[in-house]
C-alpha positions in Angstrom: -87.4 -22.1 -0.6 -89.1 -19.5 1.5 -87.6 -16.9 3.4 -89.9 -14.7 6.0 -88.4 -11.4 6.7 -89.1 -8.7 9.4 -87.5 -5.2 10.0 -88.2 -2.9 13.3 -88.5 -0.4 10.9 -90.8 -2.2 8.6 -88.4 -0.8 5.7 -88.6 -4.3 4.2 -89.5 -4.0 1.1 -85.6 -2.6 -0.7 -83.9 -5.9 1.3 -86.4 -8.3 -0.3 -85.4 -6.6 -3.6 -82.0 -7.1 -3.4 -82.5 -10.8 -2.1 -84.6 -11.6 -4.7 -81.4 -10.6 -7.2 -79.2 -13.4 -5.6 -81.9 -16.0 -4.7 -84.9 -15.4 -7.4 -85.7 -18.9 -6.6 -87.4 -18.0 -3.4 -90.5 -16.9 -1.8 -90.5 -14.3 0.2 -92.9 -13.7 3.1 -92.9 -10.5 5.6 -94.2 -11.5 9.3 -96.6 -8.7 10.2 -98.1 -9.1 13.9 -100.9 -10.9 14.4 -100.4 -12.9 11.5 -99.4 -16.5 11.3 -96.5 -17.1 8.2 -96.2 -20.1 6.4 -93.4 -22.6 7.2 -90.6 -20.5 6.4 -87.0 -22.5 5.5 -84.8 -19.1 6.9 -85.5 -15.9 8.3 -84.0 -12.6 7.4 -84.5 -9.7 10.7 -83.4 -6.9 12.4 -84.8 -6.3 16.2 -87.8 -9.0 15.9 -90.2 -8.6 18.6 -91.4 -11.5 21.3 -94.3 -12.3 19.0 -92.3 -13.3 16.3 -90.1 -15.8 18.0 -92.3 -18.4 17.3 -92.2 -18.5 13.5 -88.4 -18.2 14.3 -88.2 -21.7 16.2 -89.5 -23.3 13.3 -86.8 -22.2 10.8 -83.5 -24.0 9.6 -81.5 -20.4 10.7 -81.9 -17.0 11.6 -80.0 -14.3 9.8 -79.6 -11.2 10.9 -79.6 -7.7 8.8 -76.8 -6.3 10.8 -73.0 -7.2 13.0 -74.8 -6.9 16.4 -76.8 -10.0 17.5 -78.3 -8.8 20.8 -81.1 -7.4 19.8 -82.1 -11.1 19.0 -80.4 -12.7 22.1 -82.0 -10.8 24.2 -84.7 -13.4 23.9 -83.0 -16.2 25.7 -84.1 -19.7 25.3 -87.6 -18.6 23.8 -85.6 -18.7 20.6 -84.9 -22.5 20.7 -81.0 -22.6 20.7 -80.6 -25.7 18.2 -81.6 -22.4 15.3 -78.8 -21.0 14.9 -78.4 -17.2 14.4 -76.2 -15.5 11.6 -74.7 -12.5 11.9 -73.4 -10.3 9.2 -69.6 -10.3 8.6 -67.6 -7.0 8.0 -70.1 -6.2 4.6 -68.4 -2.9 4.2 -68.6 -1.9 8.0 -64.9 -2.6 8.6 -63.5 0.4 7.2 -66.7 2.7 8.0 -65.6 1.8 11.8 -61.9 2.3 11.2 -62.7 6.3 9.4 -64.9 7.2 12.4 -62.8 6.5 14.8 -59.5 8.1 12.9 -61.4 11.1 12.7 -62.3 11.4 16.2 -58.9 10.0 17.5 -57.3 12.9 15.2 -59.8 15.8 16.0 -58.4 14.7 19.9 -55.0 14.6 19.5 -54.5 17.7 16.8 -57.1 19.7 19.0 -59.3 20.7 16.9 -62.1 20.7 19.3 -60.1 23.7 21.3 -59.1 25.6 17.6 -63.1 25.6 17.0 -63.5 27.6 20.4 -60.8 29.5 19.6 -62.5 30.5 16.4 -65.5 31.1 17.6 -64.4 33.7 19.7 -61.7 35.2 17.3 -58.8 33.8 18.8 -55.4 33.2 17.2 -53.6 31.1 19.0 -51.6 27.9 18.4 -51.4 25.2 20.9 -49.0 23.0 22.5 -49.5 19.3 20.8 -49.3 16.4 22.3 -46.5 13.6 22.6 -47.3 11.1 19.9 -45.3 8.2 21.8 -47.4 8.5 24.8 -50.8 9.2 22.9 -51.8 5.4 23.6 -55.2 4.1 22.2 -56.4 1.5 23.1 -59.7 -0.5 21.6 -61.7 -2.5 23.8 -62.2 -5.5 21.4 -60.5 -7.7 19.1 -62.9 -9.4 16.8 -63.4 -8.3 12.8 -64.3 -4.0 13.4 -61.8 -4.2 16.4 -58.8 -5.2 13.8 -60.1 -3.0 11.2 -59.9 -0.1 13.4 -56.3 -0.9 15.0 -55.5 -1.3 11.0 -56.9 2.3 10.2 -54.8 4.0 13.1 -51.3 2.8 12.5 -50.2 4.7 9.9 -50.5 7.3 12.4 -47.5 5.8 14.9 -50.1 6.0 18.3 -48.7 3.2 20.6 -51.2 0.5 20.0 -53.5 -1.6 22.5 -56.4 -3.9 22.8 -58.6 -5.7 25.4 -60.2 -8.7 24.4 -61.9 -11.7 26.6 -59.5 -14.3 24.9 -55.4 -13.5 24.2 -55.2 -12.3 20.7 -51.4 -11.9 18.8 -51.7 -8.8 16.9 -48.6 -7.4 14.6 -47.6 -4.1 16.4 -50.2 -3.7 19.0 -50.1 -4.8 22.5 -52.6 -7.4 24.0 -54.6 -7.0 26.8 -57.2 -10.0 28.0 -59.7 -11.5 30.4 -60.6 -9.7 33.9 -57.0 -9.8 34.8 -55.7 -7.5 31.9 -58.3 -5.2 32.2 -57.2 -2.6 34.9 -53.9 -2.4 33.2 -55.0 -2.1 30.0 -57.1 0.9 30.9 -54.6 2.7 33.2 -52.6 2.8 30.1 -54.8 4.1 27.2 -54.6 7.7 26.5 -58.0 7.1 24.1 -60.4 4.3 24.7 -62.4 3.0 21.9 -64.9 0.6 22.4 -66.5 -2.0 19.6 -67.4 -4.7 22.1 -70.2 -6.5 21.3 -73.0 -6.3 23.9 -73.2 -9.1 26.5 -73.8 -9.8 29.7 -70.2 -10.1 30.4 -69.6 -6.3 28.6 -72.6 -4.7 29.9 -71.7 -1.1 31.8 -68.1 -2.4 31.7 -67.7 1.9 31.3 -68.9 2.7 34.6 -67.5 4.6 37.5 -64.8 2.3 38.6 -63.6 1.6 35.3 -63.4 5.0 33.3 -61.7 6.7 36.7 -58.4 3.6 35.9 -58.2 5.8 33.0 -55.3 8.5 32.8 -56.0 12.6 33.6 -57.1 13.8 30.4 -58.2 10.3 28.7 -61.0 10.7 25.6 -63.7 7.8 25.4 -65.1 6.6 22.1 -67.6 4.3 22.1 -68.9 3.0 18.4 -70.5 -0.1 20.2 -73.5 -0.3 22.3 -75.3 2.0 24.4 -75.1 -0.3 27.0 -71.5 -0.4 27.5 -71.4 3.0 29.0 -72.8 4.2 32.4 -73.9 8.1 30.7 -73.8 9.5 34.4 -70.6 8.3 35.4 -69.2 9.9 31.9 -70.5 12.7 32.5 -69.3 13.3 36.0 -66.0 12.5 34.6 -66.3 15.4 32.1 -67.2 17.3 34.0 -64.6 17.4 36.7 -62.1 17.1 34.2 -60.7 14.2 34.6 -62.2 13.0 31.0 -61.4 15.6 28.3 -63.9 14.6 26.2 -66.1 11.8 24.2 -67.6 11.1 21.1 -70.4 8.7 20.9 -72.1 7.2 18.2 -74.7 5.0 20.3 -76.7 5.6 23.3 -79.3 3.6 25.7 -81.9 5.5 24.4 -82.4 5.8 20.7 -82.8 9.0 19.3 -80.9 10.5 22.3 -84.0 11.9 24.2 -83.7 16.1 23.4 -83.6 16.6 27.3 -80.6 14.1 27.8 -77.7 16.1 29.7 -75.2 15.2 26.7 -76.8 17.5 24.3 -75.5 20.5 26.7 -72.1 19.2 27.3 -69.7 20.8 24.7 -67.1 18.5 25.2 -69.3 15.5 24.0 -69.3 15.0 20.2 -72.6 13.2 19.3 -73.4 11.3 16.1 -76.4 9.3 15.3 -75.7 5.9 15.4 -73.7 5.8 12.0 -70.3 5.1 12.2 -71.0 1.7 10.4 -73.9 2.1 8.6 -75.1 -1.6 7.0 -74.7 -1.5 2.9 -78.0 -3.5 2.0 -76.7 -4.8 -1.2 -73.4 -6.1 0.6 -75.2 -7.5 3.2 -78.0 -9.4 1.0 -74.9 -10.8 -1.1 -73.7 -11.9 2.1 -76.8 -13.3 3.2 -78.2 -15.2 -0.1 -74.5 -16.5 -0.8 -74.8 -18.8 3.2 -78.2 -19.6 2.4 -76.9 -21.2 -0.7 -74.3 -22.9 1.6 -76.3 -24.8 3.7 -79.0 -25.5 1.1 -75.5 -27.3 -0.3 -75.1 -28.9 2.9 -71.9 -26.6 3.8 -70.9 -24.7 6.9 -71.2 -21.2 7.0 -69.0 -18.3 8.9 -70.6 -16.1 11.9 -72.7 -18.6 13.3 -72.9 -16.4 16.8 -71.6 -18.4 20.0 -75.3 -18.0 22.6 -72.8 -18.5 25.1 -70.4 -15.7 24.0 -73.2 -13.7 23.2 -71.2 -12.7 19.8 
């Protein structure tokens, strides 16, 4: 068996280790451009480039080092679709997701953005808290991070939403779906929280029209994609007040460019890119235990839907 990997970052060399623990069996072989691979049985990437797709069409799958698959679908139909393309599962990003976002759903609703200023200016002065039964939040997606962040906020009794493209039945938290759920569904949330994957179908759904449904004093959270969010329309939001505030862990430009108008808004909380940070030895686990599916002839979860995008 031969596996060819490739990293964006060319950091290749600790995920072949931790492979090699679970499948010592196997050659390994790193695409490098300009190169031609051997015939490879299954790749192992994150963010190949055009080049590489065609050592990709000749493997039996294509496994990817992370949850998001659009770096790779971006590609079309120049990465044949009878390959399929593996996502990772949760691998320990589940409850990353679900901390981030308690944190900043908390810092919002016990203000501790506005005791900071207060603070920082000497100020002693408690504030007015807000109504927990109509502090709504609401999470735009309903896959695996999507339930493990509606899991990680209801211990805190927020009324509980979610959008999703298909109905979903979730214990305690009211369901939102398709085009015709959407306006309502964002009328309604107090805090929106968005781990959509990226698609075609999701792409700038956070623009103009849609963040000004939300209610006067709403707080975004995206965890996502970039993509999903139109930054000027947020930031005109912000900016007149009708959006308290944000915090964002992903951006259409990666590292957020030091002249990007976000840096200078106080009211936006920026992290970089982390709130689910891939565990490399989960994830090669994860990775070496489907390989040894299908070498068995089995099926295997996360197959992504080209279709669906996810």
């Amino acid at each position: 068996m031969r596996l060819l990997l490739y990293r964006s970052d060319g950091a290749t060399g600790p995920w072949l280790a931790d492979l090699a623990r679970h499948l010592p069996q196997a050659e390994y072989v790193t695409w490098v451009a300009g190169e031609t691979p051997p015939p490879c049985d299954y790749a192992v990437v994150w963010g190949p480039p055009p080049a590489m797709l065609p050592a990709l069409a000749e493997v039996r799958a294509v496994f990817l080092m992370g949850a998001g698959a659009d770096a790779v679908l971006k590609h079309g139909d120049a990465l044949p679709r009878q390959v399929p393309v593996v996502r990772l599962g949760d691998a320990g990003m589940g409850v990353q997701m679900g901390e981030y976002v308690a944190h900043a759903v908390l810092r919002y609703f016990r203000r501790f953005d506005d005791y900071a200023d207060q603070a920082a200016v000497g100020e002693w002065r408690p504030l007015e808290l807000h109504e927990r039964a109509t502090f709504t939040v609401g999470v735009l997606g309903a896959g695996v991070l999507g339930r493990r962040v509606l899991d990680c906020l209801r211990p805190f009794g927020f009324p509980l939403q979610a959008w999703s493209r298909s109905p979903k039945a979730l214990d305690g938290v009211q369901s939102f779906s398709g085009e015709a759920g959407l306006d309502a569904f964002l009328r309604s949330s107090r805090v929106i929280v968005c781990v959509l994957p990226l698609t075609e179908a999701t792409a700038n759904l956070l623009n103009r029209a849609n963040l000004g449904k939300l209610p006067a004093g709403a707080y975004v959270i995206n965890v996502a994609r970039g993509g999903h969010l139109a930054e000027a329309d947020l930031l005109t939001y912000i900016q007149s007040g009708h959006i308290a505030g944000a915090t964002l862990d992903v951006f259409r430009n990666e590292p957020l460019p030091a002249q990007h108008p976000f840096w200078q808004e106080p009211r936006i909380t920026i992290t970089p890119h982390i709130a689910a940070m891939t565990l490399r030895a989960e994830s090669a686990r994860q990775i070496a235990g489907k390989i040894g599916q299908l070498e068995r002839g089995e099926a295997i979860a996360d197959v992504i839907d080209r279709e669906l995008g996810y």
